[in-house]
C-alpha positions in Angstrom: -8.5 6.3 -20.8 -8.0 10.0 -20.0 -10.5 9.8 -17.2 -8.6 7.1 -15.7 -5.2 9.3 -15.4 -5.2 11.4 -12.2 -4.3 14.9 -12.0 -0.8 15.7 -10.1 -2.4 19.0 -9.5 -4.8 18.1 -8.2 -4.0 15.0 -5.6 -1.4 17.2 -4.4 -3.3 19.9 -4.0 -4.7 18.0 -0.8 -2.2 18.7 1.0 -0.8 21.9 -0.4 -4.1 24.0 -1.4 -4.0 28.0 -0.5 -5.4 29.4 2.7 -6.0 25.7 4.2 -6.5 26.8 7.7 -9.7 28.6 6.2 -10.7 24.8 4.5 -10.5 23.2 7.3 -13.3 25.9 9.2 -15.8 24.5 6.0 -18.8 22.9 7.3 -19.3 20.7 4.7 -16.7 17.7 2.9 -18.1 18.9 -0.6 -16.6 22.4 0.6 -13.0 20.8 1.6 -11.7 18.7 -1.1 -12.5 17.2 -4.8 -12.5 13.5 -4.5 -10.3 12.0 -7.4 -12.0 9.9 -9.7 -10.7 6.5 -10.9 -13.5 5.5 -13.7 -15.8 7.4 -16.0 -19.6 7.1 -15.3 -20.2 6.0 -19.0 -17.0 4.6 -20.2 -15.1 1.8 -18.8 -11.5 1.4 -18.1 -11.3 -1.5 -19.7 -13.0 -2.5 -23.0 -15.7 -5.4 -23.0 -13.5 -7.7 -24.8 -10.8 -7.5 -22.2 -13.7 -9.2 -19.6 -14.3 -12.1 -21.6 -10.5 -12.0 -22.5 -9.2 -12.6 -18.9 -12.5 -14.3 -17.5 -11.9 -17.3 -20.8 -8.6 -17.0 -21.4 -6.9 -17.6 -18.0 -9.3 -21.0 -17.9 -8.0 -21.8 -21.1 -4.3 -20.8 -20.5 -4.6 -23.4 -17.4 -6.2 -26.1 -18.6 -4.2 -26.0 -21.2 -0.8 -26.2 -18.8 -2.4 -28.3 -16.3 -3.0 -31.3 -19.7 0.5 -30.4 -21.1 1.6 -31.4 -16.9 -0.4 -34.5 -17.3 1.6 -35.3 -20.3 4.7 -34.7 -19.0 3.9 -36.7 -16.0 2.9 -39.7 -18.2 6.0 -39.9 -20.3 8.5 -39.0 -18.6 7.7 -40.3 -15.1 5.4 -43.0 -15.7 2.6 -41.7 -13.7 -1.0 -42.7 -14.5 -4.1 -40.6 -13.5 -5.6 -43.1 -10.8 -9.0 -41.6 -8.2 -6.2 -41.3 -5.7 -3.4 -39.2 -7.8 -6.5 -37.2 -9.1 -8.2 -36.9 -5.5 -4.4 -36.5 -2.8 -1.6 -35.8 -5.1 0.3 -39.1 -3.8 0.1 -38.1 -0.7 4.2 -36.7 -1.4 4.0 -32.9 -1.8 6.9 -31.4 0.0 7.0 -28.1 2.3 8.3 -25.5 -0.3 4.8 -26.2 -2.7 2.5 -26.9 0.8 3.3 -23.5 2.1 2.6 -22.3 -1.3 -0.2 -24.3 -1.9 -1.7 -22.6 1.7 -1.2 -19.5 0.8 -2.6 -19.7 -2.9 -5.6 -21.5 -1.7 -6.1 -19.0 1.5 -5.8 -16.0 -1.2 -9.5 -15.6 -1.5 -11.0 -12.4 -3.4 -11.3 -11.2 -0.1 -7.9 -11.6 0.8 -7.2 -9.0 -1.6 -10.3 -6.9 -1.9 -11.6 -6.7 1.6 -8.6 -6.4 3.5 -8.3 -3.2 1.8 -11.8 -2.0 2.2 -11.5 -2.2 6.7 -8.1 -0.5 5.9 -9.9 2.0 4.2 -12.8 2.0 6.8 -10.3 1.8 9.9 -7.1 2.3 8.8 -3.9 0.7 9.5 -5.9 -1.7 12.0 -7.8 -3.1 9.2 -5.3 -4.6 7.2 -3.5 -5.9 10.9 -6.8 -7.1 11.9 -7.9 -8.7 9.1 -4.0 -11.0 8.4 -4.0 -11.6 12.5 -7.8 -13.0 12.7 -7.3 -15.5 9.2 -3.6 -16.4 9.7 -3.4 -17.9 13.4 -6.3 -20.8 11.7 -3.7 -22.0 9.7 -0.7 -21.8 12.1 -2.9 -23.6 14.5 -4.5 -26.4 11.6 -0.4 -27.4 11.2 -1.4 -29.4 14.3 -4.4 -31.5 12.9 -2.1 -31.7 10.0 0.3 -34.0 11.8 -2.7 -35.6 13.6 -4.2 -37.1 10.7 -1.2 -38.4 9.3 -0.5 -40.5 12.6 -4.2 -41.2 12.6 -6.1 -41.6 9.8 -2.9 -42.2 6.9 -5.3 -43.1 4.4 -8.0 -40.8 4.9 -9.0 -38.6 1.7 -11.8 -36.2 3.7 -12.1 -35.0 7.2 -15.5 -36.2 6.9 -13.9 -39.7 6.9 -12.6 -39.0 10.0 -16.2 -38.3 11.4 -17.8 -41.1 10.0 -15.0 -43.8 10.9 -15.7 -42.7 14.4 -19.6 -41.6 15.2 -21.6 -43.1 12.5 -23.6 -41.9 9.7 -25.9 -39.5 11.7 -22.6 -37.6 12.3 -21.1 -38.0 8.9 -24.3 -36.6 7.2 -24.8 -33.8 9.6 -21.0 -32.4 9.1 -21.3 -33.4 5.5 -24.1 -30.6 5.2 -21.8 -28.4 6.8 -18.8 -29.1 4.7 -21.0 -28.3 1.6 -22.0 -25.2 3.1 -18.5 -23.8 3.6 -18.0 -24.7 0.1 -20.7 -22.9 -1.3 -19.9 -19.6 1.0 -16.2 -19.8 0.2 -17.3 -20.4 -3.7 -20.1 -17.7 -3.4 -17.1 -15.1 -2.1 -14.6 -15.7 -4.6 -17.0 -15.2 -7.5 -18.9 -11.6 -5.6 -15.5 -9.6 -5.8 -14.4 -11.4 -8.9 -17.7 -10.1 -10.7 -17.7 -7.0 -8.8 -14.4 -6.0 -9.9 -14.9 -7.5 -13.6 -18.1 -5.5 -14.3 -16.5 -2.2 -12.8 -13.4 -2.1 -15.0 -14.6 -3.6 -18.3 -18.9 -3.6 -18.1 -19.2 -7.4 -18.3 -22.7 -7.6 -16.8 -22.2 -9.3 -12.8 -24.8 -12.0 -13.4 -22.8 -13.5 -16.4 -19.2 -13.1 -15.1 -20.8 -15.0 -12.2 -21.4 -17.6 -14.7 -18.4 -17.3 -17.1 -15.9 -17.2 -14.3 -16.2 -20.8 -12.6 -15.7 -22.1 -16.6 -12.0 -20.8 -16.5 -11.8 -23.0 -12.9 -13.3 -25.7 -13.9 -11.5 -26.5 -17.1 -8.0 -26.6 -15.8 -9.5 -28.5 -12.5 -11.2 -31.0 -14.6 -7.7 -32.0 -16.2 -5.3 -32.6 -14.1 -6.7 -33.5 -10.6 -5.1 -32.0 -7.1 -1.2 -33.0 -8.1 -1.6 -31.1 -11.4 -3.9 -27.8 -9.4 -1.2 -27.6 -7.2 1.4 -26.5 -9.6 -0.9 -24.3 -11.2 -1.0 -22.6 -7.0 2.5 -21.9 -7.4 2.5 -20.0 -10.7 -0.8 -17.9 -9.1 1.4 -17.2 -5.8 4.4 -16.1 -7.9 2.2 -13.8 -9.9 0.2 -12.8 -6.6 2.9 -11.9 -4.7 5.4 -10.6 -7.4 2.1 -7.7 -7.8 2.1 -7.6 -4.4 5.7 -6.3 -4.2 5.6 -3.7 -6.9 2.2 -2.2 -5.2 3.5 -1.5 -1.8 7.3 -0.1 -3.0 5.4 1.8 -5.6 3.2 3.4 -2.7 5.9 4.1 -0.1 9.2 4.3 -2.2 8.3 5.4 -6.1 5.0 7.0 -6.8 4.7 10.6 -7.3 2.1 10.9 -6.0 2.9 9.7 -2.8 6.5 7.5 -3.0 6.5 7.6 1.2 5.7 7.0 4.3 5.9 10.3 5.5 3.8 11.8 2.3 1.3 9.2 3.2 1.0 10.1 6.8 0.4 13.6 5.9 -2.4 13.3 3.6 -4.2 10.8 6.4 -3.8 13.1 9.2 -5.4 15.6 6.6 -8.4 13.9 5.2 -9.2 13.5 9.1 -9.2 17.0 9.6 -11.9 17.4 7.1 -15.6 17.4 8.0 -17.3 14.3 8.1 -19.6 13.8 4.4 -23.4 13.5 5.0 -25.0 10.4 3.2 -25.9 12.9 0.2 -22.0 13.5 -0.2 -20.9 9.5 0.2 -23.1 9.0 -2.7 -20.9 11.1 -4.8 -17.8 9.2 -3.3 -16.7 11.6 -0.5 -14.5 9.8 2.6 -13.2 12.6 4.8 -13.5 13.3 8.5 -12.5 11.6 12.0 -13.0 8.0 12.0 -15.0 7.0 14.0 -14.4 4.4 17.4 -10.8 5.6 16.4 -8.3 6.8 19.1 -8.1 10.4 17.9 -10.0 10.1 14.8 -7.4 8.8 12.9 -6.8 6.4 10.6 -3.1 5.9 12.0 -4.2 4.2 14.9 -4.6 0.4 16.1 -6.9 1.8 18.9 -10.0 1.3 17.1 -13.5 -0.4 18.4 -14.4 -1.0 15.0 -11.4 -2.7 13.5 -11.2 -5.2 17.0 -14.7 -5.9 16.0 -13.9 -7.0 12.5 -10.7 -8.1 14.3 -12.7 -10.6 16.0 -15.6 -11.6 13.8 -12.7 -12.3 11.3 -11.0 -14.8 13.8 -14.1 -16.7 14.5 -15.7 -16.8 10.7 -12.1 -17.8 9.5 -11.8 -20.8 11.8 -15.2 -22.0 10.3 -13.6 -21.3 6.6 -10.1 -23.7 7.6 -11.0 -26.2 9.9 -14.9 -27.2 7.6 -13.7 -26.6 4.7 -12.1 -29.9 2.8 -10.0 -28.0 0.8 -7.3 -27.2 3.8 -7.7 -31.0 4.6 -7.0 -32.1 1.1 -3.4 -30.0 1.4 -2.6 -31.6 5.0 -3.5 -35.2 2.9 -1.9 -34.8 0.4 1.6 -33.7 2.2 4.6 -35.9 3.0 4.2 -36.8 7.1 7.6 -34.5 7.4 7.0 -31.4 5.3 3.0 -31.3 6.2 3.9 -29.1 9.9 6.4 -26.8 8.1 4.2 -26.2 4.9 1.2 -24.6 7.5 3.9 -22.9 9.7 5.7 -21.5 6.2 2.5 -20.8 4.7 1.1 -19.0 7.3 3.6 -16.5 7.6 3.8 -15.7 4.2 0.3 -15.4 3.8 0.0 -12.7 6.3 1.7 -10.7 4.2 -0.7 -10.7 2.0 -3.5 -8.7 3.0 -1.2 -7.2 6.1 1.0 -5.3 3.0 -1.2 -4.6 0.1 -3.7 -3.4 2.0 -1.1 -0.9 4.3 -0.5 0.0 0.7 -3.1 0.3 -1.9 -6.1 0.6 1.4 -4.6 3.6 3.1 -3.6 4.8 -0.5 -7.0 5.3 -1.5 -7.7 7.2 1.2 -4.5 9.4 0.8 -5.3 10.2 -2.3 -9.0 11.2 -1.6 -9.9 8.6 -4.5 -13.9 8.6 -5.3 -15.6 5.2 -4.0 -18.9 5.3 -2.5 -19.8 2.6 1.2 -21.5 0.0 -1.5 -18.3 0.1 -4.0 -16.1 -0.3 -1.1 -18.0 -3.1 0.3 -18.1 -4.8 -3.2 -14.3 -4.9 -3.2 -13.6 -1.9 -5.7 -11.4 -0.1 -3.0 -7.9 -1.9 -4.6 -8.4 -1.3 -8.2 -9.7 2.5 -7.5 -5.9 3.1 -5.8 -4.6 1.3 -8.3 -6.0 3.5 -11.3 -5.5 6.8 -9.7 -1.7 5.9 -8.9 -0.6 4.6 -12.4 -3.7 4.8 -14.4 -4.9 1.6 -16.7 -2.0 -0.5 -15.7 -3.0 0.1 -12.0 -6.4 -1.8 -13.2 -4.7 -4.8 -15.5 -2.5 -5.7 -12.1 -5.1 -6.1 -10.0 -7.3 -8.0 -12.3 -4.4 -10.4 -12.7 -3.8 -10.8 -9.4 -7.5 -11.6 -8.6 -8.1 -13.7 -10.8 -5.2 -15.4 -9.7 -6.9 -15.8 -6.5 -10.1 -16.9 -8.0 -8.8 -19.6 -10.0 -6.4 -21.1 -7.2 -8.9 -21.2 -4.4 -11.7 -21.8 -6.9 -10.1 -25.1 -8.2 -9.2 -26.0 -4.5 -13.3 -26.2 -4.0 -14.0 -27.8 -6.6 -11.0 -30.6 -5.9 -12.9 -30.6 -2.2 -16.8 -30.8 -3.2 -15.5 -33.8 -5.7 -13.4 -35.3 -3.1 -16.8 -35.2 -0.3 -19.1 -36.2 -3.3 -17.1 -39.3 -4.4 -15.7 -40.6 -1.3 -18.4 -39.7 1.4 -21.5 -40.3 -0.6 -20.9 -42.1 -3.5 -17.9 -44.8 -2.3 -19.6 -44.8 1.3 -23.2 -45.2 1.0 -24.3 -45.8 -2.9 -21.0 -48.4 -4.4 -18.9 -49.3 -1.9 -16.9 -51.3 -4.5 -16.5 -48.7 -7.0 -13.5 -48.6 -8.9 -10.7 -46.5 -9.6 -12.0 -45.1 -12.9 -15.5 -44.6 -11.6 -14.6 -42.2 -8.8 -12.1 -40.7 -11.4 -15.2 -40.3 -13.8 -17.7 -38.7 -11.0 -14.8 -36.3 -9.9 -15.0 -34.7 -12.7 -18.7 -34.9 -13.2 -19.1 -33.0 -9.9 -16.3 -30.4 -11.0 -18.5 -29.6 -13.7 -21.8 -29.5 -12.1 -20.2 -27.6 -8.8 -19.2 -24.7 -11.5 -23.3 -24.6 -12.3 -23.7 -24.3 -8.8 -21.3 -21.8 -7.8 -22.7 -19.5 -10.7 -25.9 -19.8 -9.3 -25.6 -19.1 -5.8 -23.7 -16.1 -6.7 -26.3 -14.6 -8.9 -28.9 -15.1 -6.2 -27.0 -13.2 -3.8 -26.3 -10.5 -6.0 -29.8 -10.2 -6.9 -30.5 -10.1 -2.9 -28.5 -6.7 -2.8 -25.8 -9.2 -0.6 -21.7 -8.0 -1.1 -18.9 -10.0 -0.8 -18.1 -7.7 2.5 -21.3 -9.0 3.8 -20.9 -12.4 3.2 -17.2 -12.5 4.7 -18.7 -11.3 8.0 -21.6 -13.6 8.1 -19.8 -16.8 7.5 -19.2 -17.8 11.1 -22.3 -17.7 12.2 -23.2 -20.7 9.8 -20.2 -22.8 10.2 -18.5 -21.6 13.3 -20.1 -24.2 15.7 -18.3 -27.0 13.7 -14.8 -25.5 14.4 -14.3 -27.1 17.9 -16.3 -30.5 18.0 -14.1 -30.8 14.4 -11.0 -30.6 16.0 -11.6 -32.8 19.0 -12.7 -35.4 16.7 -9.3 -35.6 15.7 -7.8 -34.5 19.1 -9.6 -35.9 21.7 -10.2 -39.4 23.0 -13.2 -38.5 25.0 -15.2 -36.4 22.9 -18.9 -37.6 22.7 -20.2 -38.4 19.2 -23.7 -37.2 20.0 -22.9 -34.0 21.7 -20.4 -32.8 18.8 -23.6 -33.8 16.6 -26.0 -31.6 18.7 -23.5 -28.7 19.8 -23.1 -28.1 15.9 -26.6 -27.9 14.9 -27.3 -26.2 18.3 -24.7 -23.6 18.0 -25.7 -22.5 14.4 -29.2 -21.6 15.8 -28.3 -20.3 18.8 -26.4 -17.9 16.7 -28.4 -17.0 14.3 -30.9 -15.8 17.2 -28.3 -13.7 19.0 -27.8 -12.2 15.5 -31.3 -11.5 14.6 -32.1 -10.2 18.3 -29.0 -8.4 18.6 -30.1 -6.4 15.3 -33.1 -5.5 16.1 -32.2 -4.5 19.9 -29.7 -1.9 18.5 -32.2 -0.4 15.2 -35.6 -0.2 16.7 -37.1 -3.4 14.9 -35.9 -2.5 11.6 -34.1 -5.6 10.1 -32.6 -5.5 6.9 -29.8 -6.5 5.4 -27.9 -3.0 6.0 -28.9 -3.6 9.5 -28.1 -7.5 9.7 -24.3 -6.3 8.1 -23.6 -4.0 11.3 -20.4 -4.8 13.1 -22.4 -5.2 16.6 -24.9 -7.8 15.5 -22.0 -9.8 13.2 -19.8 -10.0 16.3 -22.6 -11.5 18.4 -23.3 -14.5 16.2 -19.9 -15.2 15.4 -18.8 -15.5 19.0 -21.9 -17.6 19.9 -21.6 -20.1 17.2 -17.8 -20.7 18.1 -18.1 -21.0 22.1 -21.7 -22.7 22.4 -20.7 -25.3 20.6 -17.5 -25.7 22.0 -19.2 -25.5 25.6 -21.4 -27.8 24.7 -19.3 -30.5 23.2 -16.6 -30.0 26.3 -19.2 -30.6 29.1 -21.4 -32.9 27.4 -17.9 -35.2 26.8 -16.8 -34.5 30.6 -19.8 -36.2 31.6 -20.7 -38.5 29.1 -17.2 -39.5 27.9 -16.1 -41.9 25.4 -12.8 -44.0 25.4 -12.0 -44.0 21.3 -8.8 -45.5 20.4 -8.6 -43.8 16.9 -8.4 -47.3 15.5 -11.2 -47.1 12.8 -9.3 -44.4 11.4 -6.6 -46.3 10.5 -8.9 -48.3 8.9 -10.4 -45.9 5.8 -9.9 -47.6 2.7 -8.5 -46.5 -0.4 -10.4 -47.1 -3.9 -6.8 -48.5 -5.6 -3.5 -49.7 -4.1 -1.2 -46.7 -4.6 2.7 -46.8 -4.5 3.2 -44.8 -1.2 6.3 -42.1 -1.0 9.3 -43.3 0.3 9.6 -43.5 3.6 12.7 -41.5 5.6 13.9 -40.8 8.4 11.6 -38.5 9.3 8.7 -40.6 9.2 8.8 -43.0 12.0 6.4 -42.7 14.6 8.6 -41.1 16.9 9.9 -38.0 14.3 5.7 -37.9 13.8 5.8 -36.7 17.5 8.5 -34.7 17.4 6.8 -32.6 14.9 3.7 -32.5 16.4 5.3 -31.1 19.5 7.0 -28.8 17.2 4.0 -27.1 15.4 2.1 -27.5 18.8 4.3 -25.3 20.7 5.7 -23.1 17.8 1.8 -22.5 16.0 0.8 -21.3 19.9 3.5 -19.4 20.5 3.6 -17.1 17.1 -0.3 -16.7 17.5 -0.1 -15.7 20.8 2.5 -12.6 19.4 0.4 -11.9 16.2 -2.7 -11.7 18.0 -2.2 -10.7 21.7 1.9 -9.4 22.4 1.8 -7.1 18.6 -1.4 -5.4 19.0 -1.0 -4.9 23.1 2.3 -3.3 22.2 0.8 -0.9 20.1 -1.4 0.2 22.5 1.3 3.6 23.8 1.6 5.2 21.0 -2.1 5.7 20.8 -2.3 8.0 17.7 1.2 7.0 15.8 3.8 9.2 15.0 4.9 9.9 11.8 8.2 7.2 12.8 6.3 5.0 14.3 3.9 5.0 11.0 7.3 4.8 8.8 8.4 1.5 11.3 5.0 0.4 10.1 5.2 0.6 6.8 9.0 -1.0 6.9 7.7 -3.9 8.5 5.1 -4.2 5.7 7.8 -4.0 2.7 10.3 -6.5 4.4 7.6 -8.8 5.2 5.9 -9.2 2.3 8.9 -8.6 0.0 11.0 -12.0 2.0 7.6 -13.9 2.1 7.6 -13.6 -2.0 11.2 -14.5 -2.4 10.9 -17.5 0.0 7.5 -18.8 -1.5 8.7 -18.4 -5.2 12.0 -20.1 -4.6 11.8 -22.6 -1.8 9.5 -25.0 -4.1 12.0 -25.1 -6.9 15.2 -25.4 -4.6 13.5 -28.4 -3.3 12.6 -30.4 -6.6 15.9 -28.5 -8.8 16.8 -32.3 -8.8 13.6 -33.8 -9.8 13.3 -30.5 -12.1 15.9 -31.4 -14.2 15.6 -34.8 -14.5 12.3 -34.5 -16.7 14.0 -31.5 -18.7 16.8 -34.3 -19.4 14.7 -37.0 -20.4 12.0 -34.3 -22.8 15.8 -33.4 -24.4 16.5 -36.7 -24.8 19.6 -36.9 -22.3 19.9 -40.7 -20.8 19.2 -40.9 -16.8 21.7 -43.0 -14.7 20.5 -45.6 -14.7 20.3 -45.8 -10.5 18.4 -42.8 -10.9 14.6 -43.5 -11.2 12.8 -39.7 -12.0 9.5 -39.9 -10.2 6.0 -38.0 -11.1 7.4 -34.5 -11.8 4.2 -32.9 -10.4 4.1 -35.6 -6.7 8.0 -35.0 -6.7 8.3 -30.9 -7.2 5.2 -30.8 -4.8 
């Protein structure tokens, strides 16, 4: 697509234009540069038919692999599809495939679309900001991970958990709350995924909202969590593997930019420029000193506005990990020994992530002075613009790959978790308590089918409310943050108080949305909108409320009122069918259970403390960085996330090459000693 194809000329011509001393005197951004456009107003870059291509044919290409799995799994391993290998994987996945499991399931749309819109607000604090506030959650849930294997072995929700110890008045209250994660997570994933579909190939938003969960659903419907979690590590290989060739092409091969220093250049010069009047951001112009940035820069970590998000991000994404099922399902469904190294692993290599594509394609768009608008940005489109203008179509196939990647992993996780909370915690609990194996197996999969309906839905009415997937990433915690901490000490704490983690939770979520509704209207005169209600300032307010009223509240109310819980009940949920357990090792005994606990206790403190308090303090000298300092950066960046993909993409395999082989044997037809016994090839490799 020609218009697709930037202009050498002309990108470089940013920084090498005649007579710029006079440019930069211009009053006006319009005067100072051309912005470089990525699409054409009336053609796409993709045709139509590539849309329903990718949005159908990935769900078919999965469910597809996931039912040839499930045959494999059958007759060569002798595994049948019971409720509880469909609903916890039996309860054997390994830390190679946790860890990549964590990081598939944590690679939301925003993971790759926002992260690159703050680094394209803020600059290189966005994409810090943005991998520090969502990855400490899952360092820290490693602990809760070990907690309910040593408390609640045979738990399939955390809402269990809450029921086995304060009663249905609590279980219903955090089941609304679980369901509302669910739908907000859901409502994210399918807001860029549209967004990004109807930019490149003219697939109308309202129906790739629709056609999108199909693709999910279809491959989720066949094989279950054992068979979903295999599908994870194919989506991290090709996530990461993208990731890779976007931040080497941006700092070692592009000609366009091709390094850090090139890069740095162009940022210090779109700075320089005068800042664009509303008029001129409606025609895609992004120029001029940032502002709440040390300097003006983008090359800064001193920025009010990226702490901001910094913060919000932390508080929303503790809601998003500790309410939402999904992360619970993972930490059941891992062996007791591998479930503390899997979040650790995971963790870490899920920075990477957003920390390193958007260092890359989010500062490249600004760089390049690529043509994106405040409302395209904020939809998500800031990736695939820097994308196109580096290497044209391809630019936008790879990052439609890679997102839907995302989509379907952490879109089949949510369905797996509204099934699992459906099933177990209203259907098994409260309607027939004596169902069997094939009924909760047969209402799984109804719910998968009817949650797709629903996440469609929600979707379309947001979109219709003028509502971005920017917007929704920062409101999240002000819903579910109050169920973070009375969550945890459920788990964690002997003498927290039923009834005050009840009210603190309910409590919290209004006393938040107050402070967010007054603090907008304090700082805009009265005028409440949702432009307004998206401000940093009024975001940050509820988000903080919501986490530390309830917490407050739970905390006293316990001190004074405590109960004496001996986590027995817990031990006590029971399981639809009799399942053959893993085999126990060495590893496993109560005492190794502590041992690891105090492991991922001290160890998940200790790196969040660097990542989130130690990094960005030490930052703090070099104020505006130099152009070293920025090419330390960027290294840190490409080594990061190019050892995170190696390690993710080869640990898994190392780990089951045994297991691996043993089914290849058996589908060629090569006899098995006969002391070995080949177990499920999807329970064994995860």
């Amino acid at each position: 697509h020609p218009s697709t194809e930037p202009s050498l000329a002309r990108v470089v011509g940013l920084s090498n234009r005649p007579h710029l001393e006079n440019s930069l005197a211009m009053s006006t951004a319009t005067a100072s540069y051309t912005p470089v456009p990525w699409k054409d107003g009336e053609t796409t870059v993709l045709p139509l038919g590539a849309g329903y291509g990718i949005v159908l044919g990935f769900g078919v290409f999965f469910s597809l692999f996931t039912t040839l799995l499930v045959y494999l799994d059958s007759k060569y391993a002798g595994t049948t599809m019971t409720s509880e290998q469909f609903n916890t994987a039996g309860r054997s996945v390994k830390t190679g495939l946790t860890a990549s499991v964590i990081v598939s399931q944590w690679t939301w749309a925003a993971t790759l679309l926002q992260s690159s819109n703050v680094a394209w607000a803020y600059g290189i604090s966005g994409p810090f900001w943005y991998a520090a506030g969502a990855t400490v959650q899952v360092l820290l849930f490693g602990i809760l991970a070990i907690e309910i294997k040593m408390k609640a072995p045979t738990a399939h929700t955390f809402l269990e958990l809450v029921n086995a110890r304060w009663g249905t008045r609590a279980h219903i209250v955090f089941m609304i709350y679980g369901f509302i994660t669910n739908m907000i997570v859901s409502a994210m994933l399918l807001l860029g995924g549209a967004a990004v579909i109807n930019a490149l190939t003219g697939m109308q938003t309202e129906l790739a909202s629709f056609l999108i969960p199909w693709g999910v659903v279809m491959y989720t419907f066949a094989g279950g969590l054992k068979a979903t979690f295999l599908a994870c590590y194919m989506n991290t290989a090709v996530i990461m593997g993208v990731l890779v060739y976007f931040v080497f092409l941006v700092y070692a091969s592009s000609p366009l930019l091709g390094e850090s220093g090139v890069v740095y250049d162009k940022l210090a010069e779109m700075v320089s420029y005068p800042s664009p009047t509303d008029a001129e951001k409606a025609l895609g112009y992004h120029c001029g000193p940032v502002s709440g940035n040390r300097g003006g820069s983008f090359l800064t970590m001193l920025s009010s506005d990226g702490l901001m998000f910094g913060i919000i991000n932390l508080v929303g994404n503790f809601g998003t990990v500790f309410m939402d099922q999904s992360y619970w399902q993972s930490a059941i469904a891992a062996k007791p020994s591998s479930s503390h190294k899997g979040y650790m692993l995971g963790g870490l290599v899920w920075f990477s992530i957003p920390f390193t594509l958007a260092t890359s394609l989010g500062l490249a768009a600004n760089a390049l002075g690529v043509k994106l608008t405040p409302s395209e940005a904020g939809q998500g489109l800031v990736p695939p613009a820097a994308a196109i203008a580096l290497i044209g179509v391809p630019g936008a196939v790879l990052v439609v790959v890679q997102l839907f990647m995302a989509i379907v992993s952490t879109g089949s996780a949510e369905c797996i978790a509204v099934s699992s909370i459906v099933v177990y915690d209203i259907y098994f609990t409260y309607i027939n308590p004596k169902a069997t194996g094939q009924q909760i197996l047969f209402y799984s999969r109804v719910v998968i089918a009817f949650f797709g309906v629903v996440m469609g839905s929600l979707a379309c009415i947001l979109y219709a409310f003028g509502i971005s997937l920017g917007w929704v990433y920062l409101f999240m915690g002000i819903v579910i943050g109050s169920g973070v901490i009375p969550v945890a000490l459920c788990l964690g704490w002997r003498k927290t108080n039923g009834t005050a983690a009840t009210f603190s939770v309910v409590t919290g979520s209004i006393l938040a949305l107050i402070t967010w509704l007054v603090t907008c209207s304090s700082l805009n005169n009265g005028n409440i909108s949702v432009n307004t209600l998206g401000q940093n300032e009024p975001m940050l307010a509820g988000n903080v409320v919501a986490l530390l009223s309830s917490g407050v509240i739970t905390v006293v109310w316990s001190l004074m009122f405590p109960e004496n819980y001996d986590f027995e009940s817990m031990k006590r949920i029971p399981t639809v069918e009799q399942i053959d357990e893993y085999v126990h090792d060495e590893d496993e005994t109560p005492e190794k259970l502590m041992e690891a606990k105090a492991w991922i206790t001290s160890w998940g403190w200790v790196v969040s403390i660097i990542i989130m308090i130690l990094w960005p303090v030490a930052c703090i000298p070099w104020g505006v960085f130099p152009k070293a300092i920025f090419a330390l950066w960027t290294s840190i960046a490409m080594v990061w996330g190019l050892l995170a993909a190696t390690v993710i993409i080869i640990l898994p395999v190392a780990e089951s090459w045994g297991d691996i082989m043993a089914v290849v044997n058996g589908m060629a037809g090569i006899p098995q000693e006969a002391k070995y016994k080949p177990q499920s090839v999807i329970a064994r490799f995860a």
